[in-house]
N, C-alpha and C positions, 0 to 999 in steps of 0.2 A: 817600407814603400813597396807596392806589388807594382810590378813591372810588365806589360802584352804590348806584344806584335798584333795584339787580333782590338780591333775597335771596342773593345771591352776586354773585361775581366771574369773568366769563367765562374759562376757558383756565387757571382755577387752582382748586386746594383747600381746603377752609377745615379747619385744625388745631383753631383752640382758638377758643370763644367768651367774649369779653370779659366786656364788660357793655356798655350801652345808655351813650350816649354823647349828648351834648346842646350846642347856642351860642343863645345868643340875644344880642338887642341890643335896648333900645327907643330908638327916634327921633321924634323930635319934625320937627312943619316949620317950614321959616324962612319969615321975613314976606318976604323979597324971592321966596323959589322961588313964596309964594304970591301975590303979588302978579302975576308973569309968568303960572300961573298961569288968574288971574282971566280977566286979559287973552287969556289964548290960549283959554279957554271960550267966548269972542263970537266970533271964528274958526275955531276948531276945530282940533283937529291932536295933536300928541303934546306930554305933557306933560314935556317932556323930565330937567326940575328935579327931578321925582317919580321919573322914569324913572333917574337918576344916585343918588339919595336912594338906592331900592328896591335898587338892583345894591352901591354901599357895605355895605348893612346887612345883605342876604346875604352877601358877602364877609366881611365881622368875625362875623358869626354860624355860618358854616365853619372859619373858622382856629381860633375857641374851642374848636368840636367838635372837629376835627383836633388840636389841643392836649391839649387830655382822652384823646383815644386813642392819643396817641405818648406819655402820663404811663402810661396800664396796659403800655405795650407792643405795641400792635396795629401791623399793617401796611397793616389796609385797615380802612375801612368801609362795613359792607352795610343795601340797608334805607332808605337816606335819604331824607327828610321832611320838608316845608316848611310851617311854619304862619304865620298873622298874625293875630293880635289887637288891638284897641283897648286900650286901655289909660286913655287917659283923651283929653277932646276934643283935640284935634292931636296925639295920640300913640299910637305905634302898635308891637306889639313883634312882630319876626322872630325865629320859633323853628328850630331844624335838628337831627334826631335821626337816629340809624340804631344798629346793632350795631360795636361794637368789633369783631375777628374777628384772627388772626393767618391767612397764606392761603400757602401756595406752590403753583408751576409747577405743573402738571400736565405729569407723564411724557409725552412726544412718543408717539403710537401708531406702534409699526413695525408695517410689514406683516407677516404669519404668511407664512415664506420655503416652508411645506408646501401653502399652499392652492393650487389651480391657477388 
């Protein structure tokens, strides 16, 4: 599955367009990530616990979309888009959408063998 942020797919075609294509996930935090955390607030620095949390729950919220669009048939999707919403206190939901698209190659341009 070729994946863009950009309304197409560089060095390829787009045939046919799908439909709109959607993952989400909601997560909750755990009392131990928030606990480290707390602690790491009074010193500062990267919240790492959060930082693993975040990258997870874009992960499962790609493979759903990716799922969804290899069920119509697509090869690619264009378009993609990341939301985050609360949901309720410690929870939090990751949404990911773009365009189903079917895409081929793009013909190689040969050179015109008349030009000089």
């Amino acid at each position: 599955m070729l994946l863009s942020n950009l309304e197409s797919v560089p060095g390829h075609q787009i045939l046919k367009q799908l439909d709109v294509v959607y993952g989400s996930t909601v997560r909750s935090k755990h009392v131990g990530r928030d606990l480290m955390a707390s602690l790491k607030n009074i010193v500062g620095g990267e919240l790492t616990g959060y930082t693993e949390l975040l990258e997870e729950s874009r992960q499962e919220a790609m493979n759903r979309m990716i799922a969804k669009a290899q069920q119509l048939g697509a090869n690619a999707i264009v378009g993609i888009r990341f939301s985050t919403s609360n949901i309720a206190q410690g929870a939090s939901e990751l949404f990911v959408y773009g365009t189903a698209v079917v895409v081929q190659p793009k013909a190689p341009h040969l050179p015109d063998p008349f030009s000089a």
